[in-house]
N, C-alpha and C positions, 0 to 999 in steps of 0.2 A: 297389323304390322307383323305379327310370331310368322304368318303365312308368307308374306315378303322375306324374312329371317331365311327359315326355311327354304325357300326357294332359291336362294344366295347361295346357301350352306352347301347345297347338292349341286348348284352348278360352279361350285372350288372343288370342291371332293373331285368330281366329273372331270374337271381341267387336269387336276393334282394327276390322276388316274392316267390321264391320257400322255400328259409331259411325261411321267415317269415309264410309260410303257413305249412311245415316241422314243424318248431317248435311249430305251435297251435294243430296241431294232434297229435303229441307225446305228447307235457303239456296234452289234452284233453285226450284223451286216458289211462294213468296213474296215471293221478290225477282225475279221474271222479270217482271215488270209495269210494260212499255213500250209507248207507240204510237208508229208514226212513220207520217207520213200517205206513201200510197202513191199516191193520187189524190182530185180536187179535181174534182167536173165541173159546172156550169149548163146546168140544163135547162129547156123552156117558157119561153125569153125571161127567165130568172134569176129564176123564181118561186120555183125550187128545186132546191137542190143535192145533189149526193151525194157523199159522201166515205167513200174508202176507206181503212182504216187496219191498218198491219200489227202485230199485239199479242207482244212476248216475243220471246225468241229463239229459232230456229228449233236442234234437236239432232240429231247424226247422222243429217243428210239428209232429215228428217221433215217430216211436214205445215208450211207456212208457216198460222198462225194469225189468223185475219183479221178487222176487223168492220169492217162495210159500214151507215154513216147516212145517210137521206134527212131533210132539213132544208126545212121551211116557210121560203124567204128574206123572204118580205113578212111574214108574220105573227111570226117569229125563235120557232118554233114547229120542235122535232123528231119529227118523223111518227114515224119507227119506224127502229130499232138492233138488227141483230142481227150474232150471231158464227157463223163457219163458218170450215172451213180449207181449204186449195188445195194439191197436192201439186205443189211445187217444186222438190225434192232439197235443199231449204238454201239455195239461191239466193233475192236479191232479188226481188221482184216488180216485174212493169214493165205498159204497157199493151198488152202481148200476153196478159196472163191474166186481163183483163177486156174485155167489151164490154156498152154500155150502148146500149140502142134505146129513144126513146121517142116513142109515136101520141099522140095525142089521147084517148084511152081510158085509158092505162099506159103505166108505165116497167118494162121488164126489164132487166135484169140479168146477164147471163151470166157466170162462173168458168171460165175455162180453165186445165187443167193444162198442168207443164212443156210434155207431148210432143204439146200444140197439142191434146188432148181436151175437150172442153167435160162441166165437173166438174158442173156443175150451173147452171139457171135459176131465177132468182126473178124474178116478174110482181106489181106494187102498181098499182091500178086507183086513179085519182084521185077515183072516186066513195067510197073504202074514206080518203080524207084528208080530207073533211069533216069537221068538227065543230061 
């Protein structure tokens, strides 16, 4: 019978374990849905803007989660919105983990990570925001 005991005992503990880490990924997961803007830029003489926004909260030092909108300002038309992440260690984001260039042709875009890497480039060509 102590061996049955036992066996009971470890598969509550086991369940207990599981509901209480079940329910911090579902809370987390569903309720993790914030923006707080991280930048604000005019560009072309304030035809159009781009604004970067940091989504959720960042966990055990993990990707900062990002979305990055370019805004029609004359038309109050948003070109295009996407999401990507930037690896920060948990840290804020500041304007050392973006740079924005923009020609007469296109705006890019650049993600730099923490340790000054450039994570990645995106190039939107002003003939591609016509409508």
């Amino acid at each position: 019978m102590t061996k049955k005991k036992a066996y009971i005992s470890i598969i509550i503990v086991l369940l207990f374990l599981v509901l209480i880490a079940g329910s911090y990924s579902t809370i987390h997961y569903f309720c993790n849905y914030f923006a707080k803007e991280w930048f604000r830029e005019s560009i072309n003489d304030g035809d159009y803007v781009i604004v970067g926004e940091e989504i959720g909260y960042t966990m055990f030092g993990g990707d900062t989660q990002v979305e990055i909108s370019i805004f029609d300002h004359i038309n109050k038309v948003n070109m295009i919105s996407f999401k990507t992440r930037i690896s920060n260690q948990g840290e804020k984001l500041s304007a050392e983990n973006y740079n924005i260039e923009c020609t007469e042709e296109y705006i890019k875009i650049e993600l730099i990570n923490f340790d000054g890497q450039k994570k990645v480039a995106y190039r939107f060509f002003f003939e591609d925001f016509k409508y």
